[in-house]
MARBA-3410 file (N, C-alpha, C, O; in Angstrom, 1 decimal):
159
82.5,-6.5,-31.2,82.8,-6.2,-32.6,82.4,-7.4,-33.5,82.8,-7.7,-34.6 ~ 81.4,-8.2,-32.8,81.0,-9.2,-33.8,80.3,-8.6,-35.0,79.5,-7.8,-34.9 ~ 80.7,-9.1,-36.2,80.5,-9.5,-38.0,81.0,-8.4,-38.1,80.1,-7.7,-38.5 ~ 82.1,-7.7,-37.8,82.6,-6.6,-38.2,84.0,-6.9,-38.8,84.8,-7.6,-38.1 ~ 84.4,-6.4,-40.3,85.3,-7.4,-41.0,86.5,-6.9,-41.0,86.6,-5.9,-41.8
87.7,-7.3,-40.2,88.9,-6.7,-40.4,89.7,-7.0,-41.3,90.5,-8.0,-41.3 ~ 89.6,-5.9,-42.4,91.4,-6.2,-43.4,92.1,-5.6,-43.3,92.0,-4.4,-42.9 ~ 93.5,-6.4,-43.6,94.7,-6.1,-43.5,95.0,-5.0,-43.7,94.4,-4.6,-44.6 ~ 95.9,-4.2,-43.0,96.0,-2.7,-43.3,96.7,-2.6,-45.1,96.6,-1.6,-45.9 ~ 97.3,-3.7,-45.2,98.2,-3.6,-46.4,97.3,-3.7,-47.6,97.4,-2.9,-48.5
96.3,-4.7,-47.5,95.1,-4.7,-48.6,94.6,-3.3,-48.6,94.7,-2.5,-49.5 ~ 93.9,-3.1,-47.3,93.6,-1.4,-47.4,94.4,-0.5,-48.4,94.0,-0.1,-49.5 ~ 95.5,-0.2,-48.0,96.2,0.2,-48.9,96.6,0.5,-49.9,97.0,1.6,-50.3 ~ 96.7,-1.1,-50.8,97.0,-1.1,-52.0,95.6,-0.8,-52.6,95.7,0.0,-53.5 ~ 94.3,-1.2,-52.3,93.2,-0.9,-52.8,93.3,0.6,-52.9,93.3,1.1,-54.0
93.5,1.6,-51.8,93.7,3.1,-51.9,94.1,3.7,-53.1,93.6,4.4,-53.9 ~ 95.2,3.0,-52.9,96.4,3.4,-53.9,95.7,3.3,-55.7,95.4,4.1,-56.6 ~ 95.6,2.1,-55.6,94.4,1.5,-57.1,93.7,2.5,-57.5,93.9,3.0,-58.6 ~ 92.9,2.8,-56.7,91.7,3.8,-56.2,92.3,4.9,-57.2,92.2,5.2,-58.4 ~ 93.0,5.4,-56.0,93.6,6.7,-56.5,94.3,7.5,-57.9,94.4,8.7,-58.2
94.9,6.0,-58.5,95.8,6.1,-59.6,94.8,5.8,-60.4,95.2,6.5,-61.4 ~ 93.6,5.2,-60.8,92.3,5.2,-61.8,91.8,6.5,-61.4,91.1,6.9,-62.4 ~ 91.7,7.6,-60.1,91.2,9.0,-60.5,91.7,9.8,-60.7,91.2,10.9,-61.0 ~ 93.3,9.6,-60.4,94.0,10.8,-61.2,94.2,10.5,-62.6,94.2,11.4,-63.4 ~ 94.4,9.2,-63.0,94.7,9.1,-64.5,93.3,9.3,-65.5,93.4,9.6,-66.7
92.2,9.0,-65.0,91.1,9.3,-65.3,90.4,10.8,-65.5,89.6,11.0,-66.4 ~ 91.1,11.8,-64.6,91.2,13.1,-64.7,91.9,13.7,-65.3,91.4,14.5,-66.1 ~ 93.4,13.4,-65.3,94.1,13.9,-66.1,93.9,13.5,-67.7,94.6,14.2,-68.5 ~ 93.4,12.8,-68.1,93.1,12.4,-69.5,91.8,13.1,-70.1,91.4,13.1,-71.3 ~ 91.3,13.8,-69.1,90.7,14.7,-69.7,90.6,16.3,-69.2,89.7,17.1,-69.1
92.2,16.4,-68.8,92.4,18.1,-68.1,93.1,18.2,-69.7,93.5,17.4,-70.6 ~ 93.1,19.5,-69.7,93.5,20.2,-71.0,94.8,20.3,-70.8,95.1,20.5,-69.6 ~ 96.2,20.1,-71.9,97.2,20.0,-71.6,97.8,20.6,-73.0,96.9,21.0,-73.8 ~ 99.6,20.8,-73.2,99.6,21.6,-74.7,99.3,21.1,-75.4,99.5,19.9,-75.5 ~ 98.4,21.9,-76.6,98.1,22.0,-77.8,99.0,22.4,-78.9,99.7,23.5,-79.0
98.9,21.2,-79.9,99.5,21.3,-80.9,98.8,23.1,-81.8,97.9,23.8,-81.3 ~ 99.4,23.4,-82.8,98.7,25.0,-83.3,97.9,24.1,-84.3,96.9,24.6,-84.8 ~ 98.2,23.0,-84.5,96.9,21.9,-85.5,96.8,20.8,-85.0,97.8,20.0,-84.9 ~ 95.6,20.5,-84.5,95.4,19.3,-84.4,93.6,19.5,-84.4,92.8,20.4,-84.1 ~ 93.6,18.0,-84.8,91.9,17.6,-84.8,91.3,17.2,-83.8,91.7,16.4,-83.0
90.3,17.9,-83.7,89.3,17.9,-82.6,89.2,15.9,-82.0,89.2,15.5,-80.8 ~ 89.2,15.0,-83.3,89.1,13.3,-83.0,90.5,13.1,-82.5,90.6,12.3,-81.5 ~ 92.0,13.8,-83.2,93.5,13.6,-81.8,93.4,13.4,-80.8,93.7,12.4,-80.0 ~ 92.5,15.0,-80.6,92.6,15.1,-78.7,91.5,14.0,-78.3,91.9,13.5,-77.3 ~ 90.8,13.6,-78.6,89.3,12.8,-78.2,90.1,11.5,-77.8,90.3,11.0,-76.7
90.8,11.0,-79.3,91.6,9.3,-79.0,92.7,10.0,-77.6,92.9,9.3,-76.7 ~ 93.1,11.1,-77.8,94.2,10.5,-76.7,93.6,10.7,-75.7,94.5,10.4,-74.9 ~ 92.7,11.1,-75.1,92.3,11.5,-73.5,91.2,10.0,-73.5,90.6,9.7,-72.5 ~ 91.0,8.9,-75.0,90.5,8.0,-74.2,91.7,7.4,-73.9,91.8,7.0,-72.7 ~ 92.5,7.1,-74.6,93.7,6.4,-74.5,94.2,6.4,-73.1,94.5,5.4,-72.4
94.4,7.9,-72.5,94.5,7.9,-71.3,93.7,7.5,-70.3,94.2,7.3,-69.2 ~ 92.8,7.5,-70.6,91.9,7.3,-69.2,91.7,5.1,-69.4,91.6,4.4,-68.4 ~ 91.7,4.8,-70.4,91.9,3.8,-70.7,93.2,3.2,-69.9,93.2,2.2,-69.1 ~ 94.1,3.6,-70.2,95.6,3.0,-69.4,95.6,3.3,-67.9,96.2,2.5,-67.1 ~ 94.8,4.7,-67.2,94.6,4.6,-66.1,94.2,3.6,-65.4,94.8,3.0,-64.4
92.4,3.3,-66.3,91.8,2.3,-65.9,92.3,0.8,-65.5,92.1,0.1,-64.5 ~ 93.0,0.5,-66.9,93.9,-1.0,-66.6,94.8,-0.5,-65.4,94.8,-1.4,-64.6 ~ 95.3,0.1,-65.1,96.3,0.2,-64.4,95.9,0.0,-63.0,96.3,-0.8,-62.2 ~ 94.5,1.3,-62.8,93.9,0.7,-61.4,93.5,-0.7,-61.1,93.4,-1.2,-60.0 ~ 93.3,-1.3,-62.5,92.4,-2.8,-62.8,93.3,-3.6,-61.8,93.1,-4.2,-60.7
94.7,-3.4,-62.9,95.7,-4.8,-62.1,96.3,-4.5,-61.0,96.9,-5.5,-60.6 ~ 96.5,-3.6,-60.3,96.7,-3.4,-59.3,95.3,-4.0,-58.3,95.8,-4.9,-57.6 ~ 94.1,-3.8,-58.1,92.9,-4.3,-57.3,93.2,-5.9,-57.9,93.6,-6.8,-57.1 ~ 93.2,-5.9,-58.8,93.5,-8.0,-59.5,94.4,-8.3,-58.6,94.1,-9.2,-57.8 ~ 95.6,-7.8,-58.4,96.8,-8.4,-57.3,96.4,-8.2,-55.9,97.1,-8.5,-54.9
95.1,-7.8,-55.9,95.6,-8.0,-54.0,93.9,-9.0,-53.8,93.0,-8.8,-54.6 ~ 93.9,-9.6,-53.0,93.3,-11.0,-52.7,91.6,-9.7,-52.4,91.4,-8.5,-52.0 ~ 91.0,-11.1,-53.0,89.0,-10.7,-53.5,88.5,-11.3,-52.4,87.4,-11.0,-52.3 ~ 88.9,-12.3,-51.5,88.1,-12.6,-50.4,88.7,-12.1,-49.1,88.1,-12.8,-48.3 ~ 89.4,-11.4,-48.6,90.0,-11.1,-47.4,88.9,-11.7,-47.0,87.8,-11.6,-47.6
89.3,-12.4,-45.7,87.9,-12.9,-44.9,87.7,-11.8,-43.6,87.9,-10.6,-43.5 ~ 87.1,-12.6,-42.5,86.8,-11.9,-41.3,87.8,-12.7,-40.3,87.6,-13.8,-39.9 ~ 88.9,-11.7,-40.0,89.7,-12.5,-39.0,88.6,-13.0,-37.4,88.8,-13.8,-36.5 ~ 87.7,-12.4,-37.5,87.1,-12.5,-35.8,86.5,-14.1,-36.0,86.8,-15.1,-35.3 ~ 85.5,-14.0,-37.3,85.0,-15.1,-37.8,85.5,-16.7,-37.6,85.1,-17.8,-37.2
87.2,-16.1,-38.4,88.3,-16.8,-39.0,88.8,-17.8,-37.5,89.1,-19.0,-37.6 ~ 88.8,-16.8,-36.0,89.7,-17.1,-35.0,88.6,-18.3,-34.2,88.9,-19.1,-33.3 ~ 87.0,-18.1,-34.6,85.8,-18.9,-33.8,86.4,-20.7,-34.7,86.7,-21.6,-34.0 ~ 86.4,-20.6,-36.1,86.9,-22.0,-36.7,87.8,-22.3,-36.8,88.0,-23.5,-37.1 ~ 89.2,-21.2,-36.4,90.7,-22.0,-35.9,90.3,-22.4,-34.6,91.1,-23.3,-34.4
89.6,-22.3,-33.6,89.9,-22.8,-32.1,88.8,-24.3,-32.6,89.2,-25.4,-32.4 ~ 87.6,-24.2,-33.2,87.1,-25.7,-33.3,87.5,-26.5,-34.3,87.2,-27.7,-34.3 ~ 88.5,-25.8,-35.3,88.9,-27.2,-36.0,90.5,-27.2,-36.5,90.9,-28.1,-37.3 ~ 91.2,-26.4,-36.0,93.0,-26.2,-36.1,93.6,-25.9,-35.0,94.8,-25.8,-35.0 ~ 93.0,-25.8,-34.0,93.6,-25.6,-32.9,94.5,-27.1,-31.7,95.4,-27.0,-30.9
93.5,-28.4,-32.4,94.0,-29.6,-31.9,95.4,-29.3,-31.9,96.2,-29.1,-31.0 ~ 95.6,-29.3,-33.4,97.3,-29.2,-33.8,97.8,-27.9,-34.1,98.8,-27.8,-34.8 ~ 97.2,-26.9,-33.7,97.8,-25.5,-34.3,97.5,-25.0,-33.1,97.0,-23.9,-33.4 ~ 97.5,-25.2,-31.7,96.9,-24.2,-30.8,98.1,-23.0,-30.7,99.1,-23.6,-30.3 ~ 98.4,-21.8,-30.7,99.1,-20.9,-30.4,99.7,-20.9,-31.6,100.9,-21.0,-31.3
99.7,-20.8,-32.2,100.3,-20.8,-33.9,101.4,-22.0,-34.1,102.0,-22.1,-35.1 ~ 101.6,-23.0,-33.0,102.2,-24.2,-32.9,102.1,-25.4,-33.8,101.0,-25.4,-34.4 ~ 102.9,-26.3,-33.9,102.6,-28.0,-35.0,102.7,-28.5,-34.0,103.8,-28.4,-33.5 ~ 101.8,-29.4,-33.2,102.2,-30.8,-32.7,102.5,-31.8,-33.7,103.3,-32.6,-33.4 ~ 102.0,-31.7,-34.9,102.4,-32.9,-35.3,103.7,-32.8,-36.3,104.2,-33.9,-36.6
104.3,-31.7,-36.9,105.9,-31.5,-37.5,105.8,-29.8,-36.6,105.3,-28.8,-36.9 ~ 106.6,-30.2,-35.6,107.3,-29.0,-34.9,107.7,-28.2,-35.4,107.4,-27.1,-35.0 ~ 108.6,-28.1,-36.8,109.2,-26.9,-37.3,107.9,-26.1,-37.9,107.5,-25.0,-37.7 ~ 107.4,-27.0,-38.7,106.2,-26.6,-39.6,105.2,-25.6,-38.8,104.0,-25.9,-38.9 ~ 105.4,-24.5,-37.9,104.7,-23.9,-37.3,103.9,-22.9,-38.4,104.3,-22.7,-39.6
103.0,-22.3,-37.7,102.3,-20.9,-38.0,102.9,-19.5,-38.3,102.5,-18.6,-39.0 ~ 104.2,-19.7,-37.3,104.7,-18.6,-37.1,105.3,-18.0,-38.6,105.9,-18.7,-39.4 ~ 105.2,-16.6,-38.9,105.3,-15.7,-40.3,106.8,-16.6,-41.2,106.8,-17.1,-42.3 ~ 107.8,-16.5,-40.3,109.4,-17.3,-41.1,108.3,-18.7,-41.0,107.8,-18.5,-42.1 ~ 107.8,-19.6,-40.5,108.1,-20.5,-40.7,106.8,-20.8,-42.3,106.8,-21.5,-43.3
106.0,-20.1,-41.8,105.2,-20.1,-43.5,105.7,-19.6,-44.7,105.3,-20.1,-45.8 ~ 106.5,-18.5,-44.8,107.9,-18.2,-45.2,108.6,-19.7,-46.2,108.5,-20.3,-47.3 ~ 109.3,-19.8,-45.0,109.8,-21.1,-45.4,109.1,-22.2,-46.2,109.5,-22.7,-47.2 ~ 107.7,-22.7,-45.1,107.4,-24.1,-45.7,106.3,-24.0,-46.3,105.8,-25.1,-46.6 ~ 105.5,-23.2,-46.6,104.5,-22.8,-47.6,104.4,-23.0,-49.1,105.3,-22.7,-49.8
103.9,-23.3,-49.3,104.3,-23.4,-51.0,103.9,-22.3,-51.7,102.7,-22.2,-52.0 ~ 105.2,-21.0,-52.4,104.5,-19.9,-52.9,104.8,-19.0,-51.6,105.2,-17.9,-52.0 ~ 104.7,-19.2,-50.5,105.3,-18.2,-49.6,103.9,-17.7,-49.0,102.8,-18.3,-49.2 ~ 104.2,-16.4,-48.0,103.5,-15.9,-47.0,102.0,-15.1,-47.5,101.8,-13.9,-47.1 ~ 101.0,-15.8,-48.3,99.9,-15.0,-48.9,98.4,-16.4,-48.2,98.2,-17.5,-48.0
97.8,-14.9,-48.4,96.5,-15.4,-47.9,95.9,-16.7,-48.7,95.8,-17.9,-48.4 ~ 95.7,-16.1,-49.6,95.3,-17.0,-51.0,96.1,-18.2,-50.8,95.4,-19.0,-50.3 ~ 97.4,-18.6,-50.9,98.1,-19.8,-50.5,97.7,-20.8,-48.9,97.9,-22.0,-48.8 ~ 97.2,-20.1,-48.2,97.0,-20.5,-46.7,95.2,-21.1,-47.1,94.8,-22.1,-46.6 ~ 94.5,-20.4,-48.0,92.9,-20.9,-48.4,93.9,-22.5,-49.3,93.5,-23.7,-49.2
94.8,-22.2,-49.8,95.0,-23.5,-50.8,95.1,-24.9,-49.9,94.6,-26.0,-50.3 ~ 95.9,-24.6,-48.7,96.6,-25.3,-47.8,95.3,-26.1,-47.1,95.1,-27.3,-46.8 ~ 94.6,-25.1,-46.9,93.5,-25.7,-45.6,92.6,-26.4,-46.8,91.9,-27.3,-46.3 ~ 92.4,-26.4,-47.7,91.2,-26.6,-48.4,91.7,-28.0,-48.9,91.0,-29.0,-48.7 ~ 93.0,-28.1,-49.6,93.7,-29.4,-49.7,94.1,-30.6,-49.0,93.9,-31.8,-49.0
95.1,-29.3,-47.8,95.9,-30.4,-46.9,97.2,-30.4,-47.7,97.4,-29.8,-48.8 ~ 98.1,-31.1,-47.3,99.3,-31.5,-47.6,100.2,-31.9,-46.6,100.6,-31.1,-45.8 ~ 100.6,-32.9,-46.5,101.0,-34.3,-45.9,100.4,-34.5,-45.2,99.4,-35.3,-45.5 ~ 100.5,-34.1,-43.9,100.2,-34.7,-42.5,99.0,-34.0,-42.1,98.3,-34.4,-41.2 ~ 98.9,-33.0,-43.1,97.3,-32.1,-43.0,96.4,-32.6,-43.6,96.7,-32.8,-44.8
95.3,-32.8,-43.1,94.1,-33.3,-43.2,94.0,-32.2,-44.5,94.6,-31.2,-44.3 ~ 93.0,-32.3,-45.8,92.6,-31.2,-46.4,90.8,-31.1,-45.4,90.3,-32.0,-44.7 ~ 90.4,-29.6,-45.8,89.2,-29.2,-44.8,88.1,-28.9,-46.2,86.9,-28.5,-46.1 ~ 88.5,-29.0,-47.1,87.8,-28.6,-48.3,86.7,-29.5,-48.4,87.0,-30.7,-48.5 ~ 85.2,-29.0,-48.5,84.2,-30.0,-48.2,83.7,-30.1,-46.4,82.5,-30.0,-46.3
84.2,-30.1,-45.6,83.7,-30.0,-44.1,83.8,-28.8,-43.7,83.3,-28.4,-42.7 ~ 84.7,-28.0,-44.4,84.4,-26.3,-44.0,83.9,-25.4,-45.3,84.3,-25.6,-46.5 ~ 83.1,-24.7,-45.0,82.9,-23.8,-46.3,83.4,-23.3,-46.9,84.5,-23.4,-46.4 ~ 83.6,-22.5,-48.0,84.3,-21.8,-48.6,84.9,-20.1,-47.4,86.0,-19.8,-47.0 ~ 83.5,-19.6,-47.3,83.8,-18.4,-46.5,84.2,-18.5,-45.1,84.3,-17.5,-44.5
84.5,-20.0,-44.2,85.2,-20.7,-43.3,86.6,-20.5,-43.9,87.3,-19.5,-43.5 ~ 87.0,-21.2,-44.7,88.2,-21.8,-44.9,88.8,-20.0,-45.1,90.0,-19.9,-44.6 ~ 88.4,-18.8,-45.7,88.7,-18.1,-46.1,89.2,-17.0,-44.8,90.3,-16.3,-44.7 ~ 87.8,-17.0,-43.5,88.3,-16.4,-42.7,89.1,-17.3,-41.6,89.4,-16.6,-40.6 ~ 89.5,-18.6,-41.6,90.5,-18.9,-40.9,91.6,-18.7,-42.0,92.6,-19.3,-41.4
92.1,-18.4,-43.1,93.1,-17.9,-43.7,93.2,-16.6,-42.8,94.0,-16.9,-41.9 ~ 93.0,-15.8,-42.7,93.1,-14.5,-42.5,93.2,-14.2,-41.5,93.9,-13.3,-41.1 ~ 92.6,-15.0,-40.6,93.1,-14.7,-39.2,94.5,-15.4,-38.7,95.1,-15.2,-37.6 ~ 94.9,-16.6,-39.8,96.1,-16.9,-39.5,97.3,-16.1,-40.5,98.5,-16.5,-40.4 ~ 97.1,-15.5,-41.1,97.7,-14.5,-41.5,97.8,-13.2,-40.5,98.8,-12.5,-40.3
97.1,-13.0,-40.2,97.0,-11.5,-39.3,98.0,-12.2,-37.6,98.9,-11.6,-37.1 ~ 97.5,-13.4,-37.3,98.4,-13.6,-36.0,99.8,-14.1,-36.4,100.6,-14.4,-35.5 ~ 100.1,-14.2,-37.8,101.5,-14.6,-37.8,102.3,-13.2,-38.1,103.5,-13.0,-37.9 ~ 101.1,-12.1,-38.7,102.3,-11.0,-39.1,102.5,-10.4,-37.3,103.6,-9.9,-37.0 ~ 101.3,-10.4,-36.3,101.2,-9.5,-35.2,101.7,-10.4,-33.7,101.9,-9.9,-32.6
101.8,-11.5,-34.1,102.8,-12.5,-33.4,101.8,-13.1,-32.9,100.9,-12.4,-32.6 ~ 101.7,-14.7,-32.5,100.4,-15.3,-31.9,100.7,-14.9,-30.4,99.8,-15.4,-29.7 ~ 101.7,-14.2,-29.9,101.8,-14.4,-28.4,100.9,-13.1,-28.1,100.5,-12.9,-26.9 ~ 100.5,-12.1,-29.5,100.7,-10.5,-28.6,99.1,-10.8,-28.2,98.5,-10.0,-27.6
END
């Protein structure tokens, strides 16, 4: 299954959903609905854009909230074993034990909590005892070891 890119089932989803709600609101703003016994032909025109318009934003911000780089967890798991695994091997901290990988414990000590996008901030910076990687890893590195450490903290690093 090499370069083959796994996302999160949950991204999948909300993307669906997005999807879905920009073509039904998009349809329905221009399905025929009651008619007033007067109205002007420019009424019905503004309001089926108006509708299709609020659809559209609506699918917008929904796709805006869910993360633009999912990476490739397979990619992601080749640069956690050569450059996080010293101190993260098995979703573990050698160097602050509590501070693990594990879903509660990014939960807890994360800043911002359990999101992909927050775990790209982490690696790319650092923060305390963490080296930042930003600069010696790439961008689309740093992105798919996000993701793959998100996918083994929701699916357990043991399974």
């Amino acid at each position: 299954r090499e370069g083959v890119q796994r996302q999160h089932p949950v991204h999948t989803m909300i993307k669906t959903a997005a999807i879905s709600l920009a073509l039904v609101g998009a349809a329905s703003a221009f399905a025929p609905g009651p008619m007033p016994l007067r109205s002007s032909v420019t009424q019905m025109s503004m309001s089926a854009q108006q509708n299709a318009a609020k659809a559209a934003f609506a699918g917008a911000a929904i796709l805006a909230a869910t993360p633009a780089f999912a990476g490739d967890a397979d990619a992601g798991e080749k640069v956690f074993n050569a450059n996080c695994a010293a101190c993260h091997a098995g979703g573990q901290n050698s160097v602050v034990p509590d501070h693990t990988l594990e879903k509660a414990a990014i939960e807890k000590f994360l800043t911002g909590g359990f999101k992909e996008a927050l775990v790209v901030t982490q690696v790319t910076n650092g923060k305390n005892a963490m080296p930042a990687f930003g600069g010696r890893l790439s961008d689309d590195d740093i992105a798919n070891v996000a993701t793959y450490v998100i996918s083994k903290s929701e699916e357990g690093w043991d399974a």
